[in-house]
C-alpha positions in Angstrom: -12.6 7.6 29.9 -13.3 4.1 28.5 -12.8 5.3 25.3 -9.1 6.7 26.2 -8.5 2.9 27.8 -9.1 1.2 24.5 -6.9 3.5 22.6 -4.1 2.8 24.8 -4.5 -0.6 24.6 -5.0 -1.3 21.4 -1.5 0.7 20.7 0.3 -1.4 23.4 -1.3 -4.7 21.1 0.3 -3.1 17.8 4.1 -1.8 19.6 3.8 -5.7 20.8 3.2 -7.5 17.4 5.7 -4.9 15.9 8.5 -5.4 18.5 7.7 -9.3 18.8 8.2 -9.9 14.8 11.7 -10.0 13.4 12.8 -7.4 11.0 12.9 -9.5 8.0 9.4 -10.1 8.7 8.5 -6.5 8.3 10.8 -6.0 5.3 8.6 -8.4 3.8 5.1 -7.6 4.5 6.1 -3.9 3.5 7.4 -5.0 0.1 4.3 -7.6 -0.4 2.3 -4.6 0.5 3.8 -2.2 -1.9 3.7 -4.8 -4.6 -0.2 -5.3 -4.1 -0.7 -1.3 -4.4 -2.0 -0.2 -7.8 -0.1 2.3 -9.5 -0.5 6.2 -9.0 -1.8 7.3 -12.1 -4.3 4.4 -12.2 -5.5 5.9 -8.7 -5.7 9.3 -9.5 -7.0 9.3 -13.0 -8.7 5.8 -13.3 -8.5 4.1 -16.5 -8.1 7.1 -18.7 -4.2 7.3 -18.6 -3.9 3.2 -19.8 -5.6 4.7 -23.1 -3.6 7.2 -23.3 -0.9 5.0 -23.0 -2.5 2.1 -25.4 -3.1 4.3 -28.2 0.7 6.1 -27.9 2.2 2.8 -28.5 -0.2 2.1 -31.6 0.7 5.3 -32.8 4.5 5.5 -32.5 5.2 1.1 -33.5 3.3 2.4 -37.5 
């Protein structure tokens, strides 16, 4: 029961922050965020792809 007490209070905390800031507030967190994110590809296939992508350009500027 405690448990179920928390919960719900710690989602009335975060529907109170979001409500209480304005909306250009959370435009601007959400695009900070998304710049900070590193890309896909980097993500899902680690370094290997920037290689791939290195060695392409070598390839194609001769």
């Amino acid at each position: 029961m405690a448990d179920s007490d928390e919960w719900v209070k710690y989602v009335t905390e975060q529907f109170v922050q979001y409500v209480e800031t304005s909306k250009d507030e959370r435009k601007q967190s959400r695009q900070t965020a998304k710049a900070s994110r590193e890309p896909w590809l980097t993500k899902w296939f680690g370094i290997a792809p920037l290689g791939v992508a290195l060695w392409w350009r070598s390839r194609s500027g001769r």
